[in-house]
N, CA, C and O atoms as a Maestro MAE file, in Angstrom:
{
 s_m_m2io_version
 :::
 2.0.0
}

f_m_ct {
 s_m_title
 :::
 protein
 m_atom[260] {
  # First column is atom index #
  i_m_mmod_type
  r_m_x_coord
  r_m_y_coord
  r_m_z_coord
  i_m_residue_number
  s_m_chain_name
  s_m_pdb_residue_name
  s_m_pdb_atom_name
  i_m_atomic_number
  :::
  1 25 19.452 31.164 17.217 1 A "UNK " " N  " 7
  2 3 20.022 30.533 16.043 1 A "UNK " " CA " 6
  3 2 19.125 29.364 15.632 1 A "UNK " " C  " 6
  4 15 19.010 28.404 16.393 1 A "UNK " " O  " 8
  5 25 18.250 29.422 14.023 2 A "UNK " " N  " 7
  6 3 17.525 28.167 13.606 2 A "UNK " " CA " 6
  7 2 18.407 27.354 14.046 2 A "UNK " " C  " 6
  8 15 19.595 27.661 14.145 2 A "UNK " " O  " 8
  9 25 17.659 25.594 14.537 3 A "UNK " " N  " 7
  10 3 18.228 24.840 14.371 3 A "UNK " " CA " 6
  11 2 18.253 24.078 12.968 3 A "UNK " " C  " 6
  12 15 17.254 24.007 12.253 3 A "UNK " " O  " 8
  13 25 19.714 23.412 12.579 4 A "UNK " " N  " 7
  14 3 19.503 22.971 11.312 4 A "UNK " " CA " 6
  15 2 18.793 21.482 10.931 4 A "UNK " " C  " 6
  16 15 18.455 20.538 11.645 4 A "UNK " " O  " 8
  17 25 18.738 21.674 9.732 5 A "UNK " " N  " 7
  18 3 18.301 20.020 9.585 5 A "UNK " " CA " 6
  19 2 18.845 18.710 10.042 5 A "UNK " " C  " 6
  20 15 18.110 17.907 10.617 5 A "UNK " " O  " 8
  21 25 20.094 18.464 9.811 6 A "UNK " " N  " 7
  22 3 21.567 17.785 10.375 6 A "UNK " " CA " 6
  23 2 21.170 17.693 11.919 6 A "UNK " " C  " 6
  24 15 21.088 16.614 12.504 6 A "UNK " " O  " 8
  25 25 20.944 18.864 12.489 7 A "UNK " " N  " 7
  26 3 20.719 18.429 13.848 7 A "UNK " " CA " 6
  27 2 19.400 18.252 14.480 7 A "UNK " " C  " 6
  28 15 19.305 18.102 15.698 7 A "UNK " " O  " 8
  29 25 18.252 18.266 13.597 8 A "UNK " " N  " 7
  30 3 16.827 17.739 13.557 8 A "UNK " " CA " 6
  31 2 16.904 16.137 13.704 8 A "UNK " " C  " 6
  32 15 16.575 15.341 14.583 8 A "UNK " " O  " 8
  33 25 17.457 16.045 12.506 9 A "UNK " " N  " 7
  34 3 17.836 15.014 12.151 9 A "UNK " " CA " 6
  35 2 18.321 14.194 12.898 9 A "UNK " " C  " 6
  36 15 17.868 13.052 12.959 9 A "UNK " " O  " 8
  37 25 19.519 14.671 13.748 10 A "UNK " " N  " 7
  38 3 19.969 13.799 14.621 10 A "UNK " " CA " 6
  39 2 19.529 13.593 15.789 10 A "UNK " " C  " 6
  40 15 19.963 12.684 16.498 10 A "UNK " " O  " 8
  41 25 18.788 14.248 16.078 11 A "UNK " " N  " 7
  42 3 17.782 14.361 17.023 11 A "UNK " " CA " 6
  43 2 16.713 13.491 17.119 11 A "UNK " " C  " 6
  44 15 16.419 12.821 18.110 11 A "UNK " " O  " 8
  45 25 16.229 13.519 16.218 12 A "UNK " " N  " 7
  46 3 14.919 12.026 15.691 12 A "UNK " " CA " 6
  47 2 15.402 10.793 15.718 12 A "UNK " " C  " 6
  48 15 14.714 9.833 16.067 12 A "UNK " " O  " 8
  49 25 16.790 10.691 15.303 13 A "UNK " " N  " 7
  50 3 17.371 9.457 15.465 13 A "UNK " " CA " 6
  51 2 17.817 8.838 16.381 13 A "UNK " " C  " 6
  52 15 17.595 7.628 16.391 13 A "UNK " " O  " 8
  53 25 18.513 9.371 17.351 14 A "UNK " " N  " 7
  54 3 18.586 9.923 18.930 14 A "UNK " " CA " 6
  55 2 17.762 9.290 19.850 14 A "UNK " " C  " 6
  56 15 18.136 8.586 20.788 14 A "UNK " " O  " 8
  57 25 16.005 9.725 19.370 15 A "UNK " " N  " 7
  58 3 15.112 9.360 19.744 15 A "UNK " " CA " 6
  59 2 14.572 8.264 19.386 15 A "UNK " " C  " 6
  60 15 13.812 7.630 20.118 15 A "UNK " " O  " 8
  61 25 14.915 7.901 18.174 16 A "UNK " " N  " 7
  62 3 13.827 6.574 18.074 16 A "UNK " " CA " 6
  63 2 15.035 5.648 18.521 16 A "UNK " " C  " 6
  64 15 14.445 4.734 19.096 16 A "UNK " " O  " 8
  65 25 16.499 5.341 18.590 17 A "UNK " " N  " 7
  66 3 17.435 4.300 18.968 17 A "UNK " " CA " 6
  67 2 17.197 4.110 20.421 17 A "UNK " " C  " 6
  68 15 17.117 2.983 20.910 17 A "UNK " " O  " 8
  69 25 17.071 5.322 21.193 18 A "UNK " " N  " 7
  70 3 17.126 5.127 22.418 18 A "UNK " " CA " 6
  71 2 15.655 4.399 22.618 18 A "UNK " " C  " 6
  72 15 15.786 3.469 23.414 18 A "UNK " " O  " 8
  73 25 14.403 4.520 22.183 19 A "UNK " " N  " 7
  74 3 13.147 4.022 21.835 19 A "UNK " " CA " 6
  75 2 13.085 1.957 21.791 19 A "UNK " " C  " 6
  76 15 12.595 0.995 22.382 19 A "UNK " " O  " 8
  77 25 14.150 2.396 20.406 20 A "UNK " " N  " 7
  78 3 14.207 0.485 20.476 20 A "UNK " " CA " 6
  79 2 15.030 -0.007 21.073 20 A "UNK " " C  " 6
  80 15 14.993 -1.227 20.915 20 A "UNK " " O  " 8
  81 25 15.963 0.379 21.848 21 A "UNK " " N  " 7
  82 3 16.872 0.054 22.513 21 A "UNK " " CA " 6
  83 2 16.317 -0.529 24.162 21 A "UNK " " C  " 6
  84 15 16.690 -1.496 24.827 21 A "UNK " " O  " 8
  85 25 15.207 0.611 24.453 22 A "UNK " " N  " 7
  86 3 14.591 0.650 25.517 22 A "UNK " " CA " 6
  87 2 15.413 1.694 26.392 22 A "UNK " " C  " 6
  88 15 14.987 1.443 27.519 22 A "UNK " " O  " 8
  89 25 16.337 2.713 26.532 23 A "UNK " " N  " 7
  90 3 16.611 3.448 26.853 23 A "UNK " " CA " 6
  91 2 16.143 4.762 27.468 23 A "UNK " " C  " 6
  92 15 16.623 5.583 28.249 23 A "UNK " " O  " 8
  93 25 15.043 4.624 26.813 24 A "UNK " " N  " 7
  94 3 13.857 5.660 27.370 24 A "UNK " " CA " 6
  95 2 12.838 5.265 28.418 24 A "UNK " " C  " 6
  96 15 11.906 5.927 28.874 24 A "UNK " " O  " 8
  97 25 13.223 4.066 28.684 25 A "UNK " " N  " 7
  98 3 12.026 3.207 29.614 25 A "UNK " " CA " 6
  99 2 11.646 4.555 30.985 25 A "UNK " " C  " 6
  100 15 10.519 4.772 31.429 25 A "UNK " " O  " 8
  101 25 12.586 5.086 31.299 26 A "UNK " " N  " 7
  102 3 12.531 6.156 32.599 26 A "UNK " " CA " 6
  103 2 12.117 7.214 32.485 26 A "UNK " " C  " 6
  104 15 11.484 7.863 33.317 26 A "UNK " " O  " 8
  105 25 12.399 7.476 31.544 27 A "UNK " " N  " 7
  106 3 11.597 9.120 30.775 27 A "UNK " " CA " 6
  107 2 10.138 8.441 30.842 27 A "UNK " " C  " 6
  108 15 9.257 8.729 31.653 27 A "UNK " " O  " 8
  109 25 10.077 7.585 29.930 28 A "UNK " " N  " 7
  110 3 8.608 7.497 29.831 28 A "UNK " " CA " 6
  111 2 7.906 6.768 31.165 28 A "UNK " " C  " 6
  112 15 6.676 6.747 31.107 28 A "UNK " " O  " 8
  113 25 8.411 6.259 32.175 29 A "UNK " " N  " 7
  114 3 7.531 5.963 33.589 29 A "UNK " " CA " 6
  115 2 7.547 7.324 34.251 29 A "UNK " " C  " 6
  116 15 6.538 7.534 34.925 29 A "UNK " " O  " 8
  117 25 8.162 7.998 34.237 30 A "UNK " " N  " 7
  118 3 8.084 9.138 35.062 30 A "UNK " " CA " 6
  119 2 6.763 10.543 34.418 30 A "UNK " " C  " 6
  120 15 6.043 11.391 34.946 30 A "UNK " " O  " 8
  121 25 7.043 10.119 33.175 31 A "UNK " " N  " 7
  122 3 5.661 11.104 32.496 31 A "UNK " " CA " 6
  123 2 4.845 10.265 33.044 31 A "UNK " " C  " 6
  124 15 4.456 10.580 34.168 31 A "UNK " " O  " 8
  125 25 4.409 9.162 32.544 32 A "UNK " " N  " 7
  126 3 3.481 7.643 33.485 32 A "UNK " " CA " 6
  127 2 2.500 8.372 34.275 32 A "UNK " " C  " 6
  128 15 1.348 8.781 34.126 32 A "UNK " " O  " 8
  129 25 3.786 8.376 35.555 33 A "UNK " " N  " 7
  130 3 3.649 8.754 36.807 33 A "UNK " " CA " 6
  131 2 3.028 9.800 37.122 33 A "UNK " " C  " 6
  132 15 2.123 9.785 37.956 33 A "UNK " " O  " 8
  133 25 3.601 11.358 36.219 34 A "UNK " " N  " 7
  134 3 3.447 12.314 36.482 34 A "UNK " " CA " 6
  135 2 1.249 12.515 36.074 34 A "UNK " " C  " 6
  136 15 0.255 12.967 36.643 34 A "UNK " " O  " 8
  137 25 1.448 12.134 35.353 35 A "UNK " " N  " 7
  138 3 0.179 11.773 34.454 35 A "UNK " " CA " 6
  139 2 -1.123 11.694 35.004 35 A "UNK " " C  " 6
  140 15 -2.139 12.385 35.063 35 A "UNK " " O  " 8
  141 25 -0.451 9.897 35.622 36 A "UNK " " N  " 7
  142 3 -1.965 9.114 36.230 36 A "UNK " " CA " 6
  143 2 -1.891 9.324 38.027 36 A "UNK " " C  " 6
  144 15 -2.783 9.246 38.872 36 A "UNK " " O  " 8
  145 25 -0.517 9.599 38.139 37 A "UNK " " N  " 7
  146 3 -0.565 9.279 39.690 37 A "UNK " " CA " 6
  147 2 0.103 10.436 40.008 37 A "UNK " " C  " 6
  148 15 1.245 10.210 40.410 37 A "UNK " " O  " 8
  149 25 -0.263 11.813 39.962 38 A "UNK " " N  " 7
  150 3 0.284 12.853 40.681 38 A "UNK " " CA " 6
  151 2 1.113 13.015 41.587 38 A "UNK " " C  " 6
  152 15 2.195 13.588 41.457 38 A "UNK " " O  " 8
  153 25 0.476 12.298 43.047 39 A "UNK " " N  " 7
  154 3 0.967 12.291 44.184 39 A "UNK " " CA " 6
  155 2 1.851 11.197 44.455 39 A "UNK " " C  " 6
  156 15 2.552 11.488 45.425 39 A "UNK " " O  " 8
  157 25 2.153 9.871 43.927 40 A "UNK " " N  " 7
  158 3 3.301 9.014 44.233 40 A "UNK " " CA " 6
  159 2 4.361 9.997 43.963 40 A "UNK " " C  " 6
  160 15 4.453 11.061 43.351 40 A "UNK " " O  " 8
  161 25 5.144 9.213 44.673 41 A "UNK " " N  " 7
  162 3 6.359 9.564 44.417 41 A "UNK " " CA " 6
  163 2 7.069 8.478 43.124 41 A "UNK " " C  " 6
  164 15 6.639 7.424 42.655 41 A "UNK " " O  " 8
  165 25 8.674 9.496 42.741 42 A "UNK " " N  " 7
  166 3 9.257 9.107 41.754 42 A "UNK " " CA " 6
  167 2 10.333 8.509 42.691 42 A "UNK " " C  " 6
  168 15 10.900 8.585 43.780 42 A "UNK " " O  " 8
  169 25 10.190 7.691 41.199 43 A "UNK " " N  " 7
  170 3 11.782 6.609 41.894 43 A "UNK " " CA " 6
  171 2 13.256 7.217 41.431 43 A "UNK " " C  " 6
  172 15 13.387 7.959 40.457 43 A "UNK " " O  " 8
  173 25 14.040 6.905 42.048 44 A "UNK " " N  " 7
  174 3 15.473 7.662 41.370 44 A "UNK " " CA " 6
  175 2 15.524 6.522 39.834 44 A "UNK " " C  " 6
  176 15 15.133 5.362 39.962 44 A "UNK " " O  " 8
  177 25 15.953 6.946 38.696 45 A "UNK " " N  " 7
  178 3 16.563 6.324 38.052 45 A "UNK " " CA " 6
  179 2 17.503 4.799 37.821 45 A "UNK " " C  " 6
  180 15 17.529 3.891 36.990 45 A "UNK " " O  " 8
  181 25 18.111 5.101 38.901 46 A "UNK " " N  " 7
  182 3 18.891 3.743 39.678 46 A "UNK " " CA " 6
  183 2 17.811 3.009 40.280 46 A "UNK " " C  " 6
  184 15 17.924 1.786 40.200 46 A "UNK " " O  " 8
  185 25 16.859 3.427 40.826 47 A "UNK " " N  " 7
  186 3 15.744 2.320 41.514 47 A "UNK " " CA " 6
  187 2 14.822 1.903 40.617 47 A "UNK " " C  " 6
  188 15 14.258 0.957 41.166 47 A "UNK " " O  " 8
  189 25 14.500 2.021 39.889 48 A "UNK " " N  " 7
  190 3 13.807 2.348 38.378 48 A "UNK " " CA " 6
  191 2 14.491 1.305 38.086 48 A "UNK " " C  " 6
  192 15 13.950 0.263 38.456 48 A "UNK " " O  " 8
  193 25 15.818 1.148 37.381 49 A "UNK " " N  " 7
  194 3 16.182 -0.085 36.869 49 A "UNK " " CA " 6
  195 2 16.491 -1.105 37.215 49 A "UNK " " C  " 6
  196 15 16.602 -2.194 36.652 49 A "UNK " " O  " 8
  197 25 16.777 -0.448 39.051 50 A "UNK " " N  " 7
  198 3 17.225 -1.673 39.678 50 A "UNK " " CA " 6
  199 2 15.734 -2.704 39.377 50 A "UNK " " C  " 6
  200 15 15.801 -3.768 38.762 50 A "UNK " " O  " 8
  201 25 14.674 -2.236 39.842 51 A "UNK " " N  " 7
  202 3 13.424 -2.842 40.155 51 A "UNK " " CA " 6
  203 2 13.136 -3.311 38.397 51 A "UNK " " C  " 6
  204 15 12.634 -4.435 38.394 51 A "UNK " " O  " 8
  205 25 13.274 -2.893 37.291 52 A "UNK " " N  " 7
  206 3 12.733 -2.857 36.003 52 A "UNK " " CA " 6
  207 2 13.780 -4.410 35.916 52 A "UNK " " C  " 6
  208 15 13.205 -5.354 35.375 52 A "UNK " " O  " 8
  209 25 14.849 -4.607 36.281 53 A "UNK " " N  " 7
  210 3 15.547 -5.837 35.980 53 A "UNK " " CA " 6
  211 2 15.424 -6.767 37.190 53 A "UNK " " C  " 6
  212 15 15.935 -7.885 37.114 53 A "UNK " " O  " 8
  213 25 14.832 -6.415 38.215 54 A "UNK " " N  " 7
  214 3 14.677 -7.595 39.468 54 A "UNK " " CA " 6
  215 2 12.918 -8.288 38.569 54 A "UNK " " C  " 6
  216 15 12.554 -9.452 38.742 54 A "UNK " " O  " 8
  217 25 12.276 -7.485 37.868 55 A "UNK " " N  " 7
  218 3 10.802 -8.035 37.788 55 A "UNK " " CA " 6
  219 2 11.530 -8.925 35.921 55 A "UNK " " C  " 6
  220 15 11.348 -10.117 35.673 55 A "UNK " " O  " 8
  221 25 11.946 -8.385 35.384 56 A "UNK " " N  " 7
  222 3 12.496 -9.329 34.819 56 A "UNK " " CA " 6
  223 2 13.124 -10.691 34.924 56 A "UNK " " C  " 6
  224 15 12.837 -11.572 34.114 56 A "UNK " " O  " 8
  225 25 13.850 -10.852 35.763 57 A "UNK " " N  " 7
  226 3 14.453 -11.798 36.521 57 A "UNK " " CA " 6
  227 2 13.545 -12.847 36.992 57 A "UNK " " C  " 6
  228 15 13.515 -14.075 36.922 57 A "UNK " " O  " 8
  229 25 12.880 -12.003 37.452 58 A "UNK " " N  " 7
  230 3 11.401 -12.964 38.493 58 A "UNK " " CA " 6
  231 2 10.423 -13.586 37.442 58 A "UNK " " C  " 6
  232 15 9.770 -14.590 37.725 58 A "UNK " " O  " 8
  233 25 10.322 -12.878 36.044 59 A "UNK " " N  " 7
  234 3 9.506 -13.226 35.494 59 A "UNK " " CA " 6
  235 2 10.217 -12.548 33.608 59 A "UNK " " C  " 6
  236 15 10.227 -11.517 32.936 59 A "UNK " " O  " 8
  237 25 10.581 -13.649 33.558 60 A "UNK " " N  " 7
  238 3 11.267 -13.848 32.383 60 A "UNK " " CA " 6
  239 2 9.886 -14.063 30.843 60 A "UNK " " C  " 6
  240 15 8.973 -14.884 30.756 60 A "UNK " " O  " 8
  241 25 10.125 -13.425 30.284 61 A "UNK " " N  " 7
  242 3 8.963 -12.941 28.781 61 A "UNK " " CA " 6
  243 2 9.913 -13.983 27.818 61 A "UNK " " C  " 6
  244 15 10.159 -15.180 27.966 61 A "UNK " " O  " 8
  245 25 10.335 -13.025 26.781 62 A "UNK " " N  " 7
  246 3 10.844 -13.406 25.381 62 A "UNK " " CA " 6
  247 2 12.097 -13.110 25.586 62 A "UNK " " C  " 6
  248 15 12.199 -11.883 25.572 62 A "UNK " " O  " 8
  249 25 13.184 -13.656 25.785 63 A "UNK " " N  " 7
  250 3 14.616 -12.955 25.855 63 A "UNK " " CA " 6
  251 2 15.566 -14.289 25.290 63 A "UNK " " C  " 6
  252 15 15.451 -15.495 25.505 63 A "UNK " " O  " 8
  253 25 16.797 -13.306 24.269 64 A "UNK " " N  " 7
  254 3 17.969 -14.562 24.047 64 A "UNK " " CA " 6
  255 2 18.547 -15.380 24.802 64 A "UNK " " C  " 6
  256 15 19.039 -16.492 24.610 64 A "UNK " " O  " 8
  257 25 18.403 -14.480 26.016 65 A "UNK " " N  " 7
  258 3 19.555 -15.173 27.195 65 A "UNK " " CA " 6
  259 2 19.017 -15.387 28.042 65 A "UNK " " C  " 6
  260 15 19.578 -15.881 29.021 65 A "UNK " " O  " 8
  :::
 }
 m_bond[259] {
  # First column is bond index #
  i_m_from
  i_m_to
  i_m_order
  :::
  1 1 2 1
  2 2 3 1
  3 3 4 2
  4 3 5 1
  5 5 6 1
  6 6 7 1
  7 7 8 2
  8 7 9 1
  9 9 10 1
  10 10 11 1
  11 11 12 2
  12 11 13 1
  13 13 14 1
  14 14 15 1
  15 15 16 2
  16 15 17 1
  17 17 18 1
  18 18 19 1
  19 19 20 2
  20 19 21 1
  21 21 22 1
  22 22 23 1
  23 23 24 2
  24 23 25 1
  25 25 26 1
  26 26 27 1
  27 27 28 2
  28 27 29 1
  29 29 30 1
  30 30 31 1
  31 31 32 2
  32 31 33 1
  33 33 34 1
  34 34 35 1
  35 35 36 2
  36 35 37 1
  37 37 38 1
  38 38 39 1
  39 39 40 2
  40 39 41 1
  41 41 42 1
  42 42 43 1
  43 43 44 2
  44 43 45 1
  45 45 46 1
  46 46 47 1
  47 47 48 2
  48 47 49 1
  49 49 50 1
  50 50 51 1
  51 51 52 2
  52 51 53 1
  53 53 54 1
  54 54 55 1
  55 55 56 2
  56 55 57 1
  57 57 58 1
  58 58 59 1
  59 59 60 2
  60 59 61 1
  61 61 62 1
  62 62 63 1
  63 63 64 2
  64 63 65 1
  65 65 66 1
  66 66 67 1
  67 67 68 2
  68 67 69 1
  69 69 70 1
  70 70 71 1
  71 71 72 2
  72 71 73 1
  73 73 74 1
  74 74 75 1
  75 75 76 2
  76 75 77 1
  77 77 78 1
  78 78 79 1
  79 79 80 2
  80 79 81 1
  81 81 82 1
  82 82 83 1
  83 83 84 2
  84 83 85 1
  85 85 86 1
  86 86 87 1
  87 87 88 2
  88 87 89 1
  89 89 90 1
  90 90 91 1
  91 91 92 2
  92 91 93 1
  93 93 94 1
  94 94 95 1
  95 95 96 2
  96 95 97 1
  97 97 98 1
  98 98 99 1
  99 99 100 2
  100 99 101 1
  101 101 102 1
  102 102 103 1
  103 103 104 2
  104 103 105 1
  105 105 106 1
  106 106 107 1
  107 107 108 2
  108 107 109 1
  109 109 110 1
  110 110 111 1
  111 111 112 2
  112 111 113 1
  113 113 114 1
  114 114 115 1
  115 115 116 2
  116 115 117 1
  117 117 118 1
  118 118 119 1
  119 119 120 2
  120 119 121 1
  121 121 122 1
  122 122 123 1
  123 123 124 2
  124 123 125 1
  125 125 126 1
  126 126 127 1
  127 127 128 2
  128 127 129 1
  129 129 130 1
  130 130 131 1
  131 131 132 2
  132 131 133 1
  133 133 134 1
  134 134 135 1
  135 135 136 2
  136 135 137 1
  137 137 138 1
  138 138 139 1
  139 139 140 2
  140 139 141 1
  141 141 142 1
  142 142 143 1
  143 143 144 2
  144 143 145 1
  145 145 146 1
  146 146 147 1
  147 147 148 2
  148 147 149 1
  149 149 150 1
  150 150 151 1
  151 151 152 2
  152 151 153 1
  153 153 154 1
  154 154 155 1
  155 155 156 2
  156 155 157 1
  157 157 158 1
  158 158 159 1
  159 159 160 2
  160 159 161 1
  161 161 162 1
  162 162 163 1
  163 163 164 2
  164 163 165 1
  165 165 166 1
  166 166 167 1
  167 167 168 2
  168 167 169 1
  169 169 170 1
  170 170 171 1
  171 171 172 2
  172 171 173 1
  173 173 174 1
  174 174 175 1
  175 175 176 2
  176 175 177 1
  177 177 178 1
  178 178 179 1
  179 179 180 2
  180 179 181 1
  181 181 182 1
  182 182 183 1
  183 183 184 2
  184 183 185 1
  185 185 186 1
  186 186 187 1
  187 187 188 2
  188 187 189 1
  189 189 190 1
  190 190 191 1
  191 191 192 2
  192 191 193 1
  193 193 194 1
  194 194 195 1
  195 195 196 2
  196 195 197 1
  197 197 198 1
  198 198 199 1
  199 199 200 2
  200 199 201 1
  201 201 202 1
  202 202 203 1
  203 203 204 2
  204 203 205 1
  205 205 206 1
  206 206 207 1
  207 207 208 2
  208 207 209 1
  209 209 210 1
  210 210 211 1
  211 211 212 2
  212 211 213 1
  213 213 214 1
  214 214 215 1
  215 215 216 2
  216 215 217 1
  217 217 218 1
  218 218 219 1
  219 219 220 2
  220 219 221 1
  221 221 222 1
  222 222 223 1
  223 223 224 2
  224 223 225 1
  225 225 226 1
  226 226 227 1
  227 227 228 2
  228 227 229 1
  229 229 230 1
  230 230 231 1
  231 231 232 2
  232 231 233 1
  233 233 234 1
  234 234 235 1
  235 235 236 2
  236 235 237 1
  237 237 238 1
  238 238 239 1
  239 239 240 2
  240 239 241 1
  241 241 242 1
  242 242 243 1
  243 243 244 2
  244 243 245 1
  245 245 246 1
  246 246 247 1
  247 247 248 2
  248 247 249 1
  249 249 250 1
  250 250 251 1
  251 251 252 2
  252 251 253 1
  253 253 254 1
  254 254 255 1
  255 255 256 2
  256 255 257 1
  257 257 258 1
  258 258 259 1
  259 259 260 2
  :::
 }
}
């Protein structure tokens, strides 16, 4: 069954919110990974963010809060 436009559509949008949101941060370390470093291993998801918000913490950028 084509997919329709409506759900192209929502699909792209989907993608770019989760994009600025930063929601995709794990998808995209794990391609990263898969990429440059074959043989490491992957982190679970949960360790991934645990660690993505402990290096934040430690070292604070541009943030409201």
């Amino acid at each position: 069954m084509p997919e329709t436009i409506l759900t192209q559509h929502w699909r792209d949008l989907r993608r770019f919110w989760r994009g600025v949101i930063g929601a995709d941060a794990y998808e995209r370390y794990v391609d990263y990974l898969r990429r440059a470093h074959p043989d490491a291993p992957v982190p679970s998801e949960r360790d991934f963010w645990r660690q993505k918000y402990a290096e934040q913490e430690r070292n604070p950028k541009s943030r409201c809060c």
